[in-house]
N, C-alpha and C positions, 0 to 999 in steps of 0.2 A: 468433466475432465477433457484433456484435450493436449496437443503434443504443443515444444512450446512455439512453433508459429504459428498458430492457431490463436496461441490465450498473447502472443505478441498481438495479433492482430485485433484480439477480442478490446485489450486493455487503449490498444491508437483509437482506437474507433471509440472507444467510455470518453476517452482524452478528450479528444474532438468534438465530442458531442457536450464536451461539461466547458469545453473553450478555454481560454490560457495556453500559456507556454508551459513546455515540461516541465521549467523550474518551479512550476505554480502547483506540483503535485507531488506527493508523498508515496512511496510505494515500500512496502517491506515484507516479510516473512512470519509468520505466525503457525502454531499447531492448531490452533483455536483464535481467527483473524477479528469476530469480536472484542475479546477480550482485552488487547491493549490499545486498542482504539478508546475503546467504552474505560478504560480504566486511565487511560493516559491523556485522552484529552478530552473526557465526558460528552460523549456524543451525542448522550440520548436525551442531554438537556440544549444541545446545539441545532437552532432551527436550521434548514436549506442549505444544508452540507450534501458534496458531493461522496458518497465512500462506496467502495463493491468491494468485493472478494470473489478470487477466485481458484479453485482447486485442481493444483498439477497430479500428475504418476507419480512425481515423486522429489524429494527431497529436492535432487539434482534438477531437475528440470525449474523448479521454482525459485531455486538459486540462480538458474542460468539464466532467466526470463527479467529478474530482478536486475541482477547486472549488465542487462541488454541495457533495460532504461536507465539504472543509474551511469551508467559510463558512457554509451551511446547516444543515448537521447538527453541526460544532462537532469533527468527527474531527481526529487529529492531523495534521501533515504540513507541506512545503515544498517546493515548486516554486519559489521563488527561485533554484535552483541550474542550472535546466533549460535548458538550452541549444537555441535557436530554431533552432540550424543542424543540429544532430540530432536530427530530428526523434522523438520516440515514441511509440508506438502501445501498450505494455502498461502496465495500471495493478497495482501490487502493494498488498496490503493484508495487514494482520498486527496481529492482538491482544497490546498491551505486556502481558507477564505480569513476576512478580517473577524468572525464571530468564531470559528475554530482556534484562532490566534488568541484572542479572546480569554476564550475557554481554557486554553493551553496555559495562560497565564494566572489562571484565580487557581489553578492546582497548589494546596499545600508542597513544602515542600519539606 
């Protein structure tokens, strides 16, 4: 845990080190930051993906942190879907490669 210019600086620095522009990464909200990752774009069958997760104080702070890069830095993502009565506290993050794209694509629909 950690306040959020800390996990801002934690996630520049994942950024950097996975290389790309912010448009080239995914960032969003989760209670359980597995789960729609591993459910939405089958990760455990995607080789040499970049993904972390990381966990705020609280709901607000991971909202706030989210919308740093989405707005500020221009990363991908959508929190329209979030739901205010469950609350979340983990923010996951993951670099769109061409075999995530991929993957994203063979999902039933």
């Amino acid at each position: 845990m950690g306040d959020e210019k800390n996990i801002i600086a934690q996630i520049e620095k994942y950024i950097c080190e996975g290389g790309g522009e912010y448009g080239d990464w995914y960032i969003g909200l989760a209670d359980n930051p597995i789960d729609p990752i591993t459910e939405a774009f089958r990760l455990h069958k995607v080789q040499n993906h970049r993904f972390t997760y990381i966990e705020t104080i609280s709901h607000q702070a991971a909202k706030a942190v989210a919308d740093y890069f989405l707005n500020v830095c221009g990363t991908d993502g959508d929190l329209s879907d979030i739901d205010e009565s469950r609350p979340c506290r983990a923010l996951y993050i993951y670099k769109k490669t061409v075999n995530l794209i991929l993957s994203e694509s063979a999902i039933p629909v």
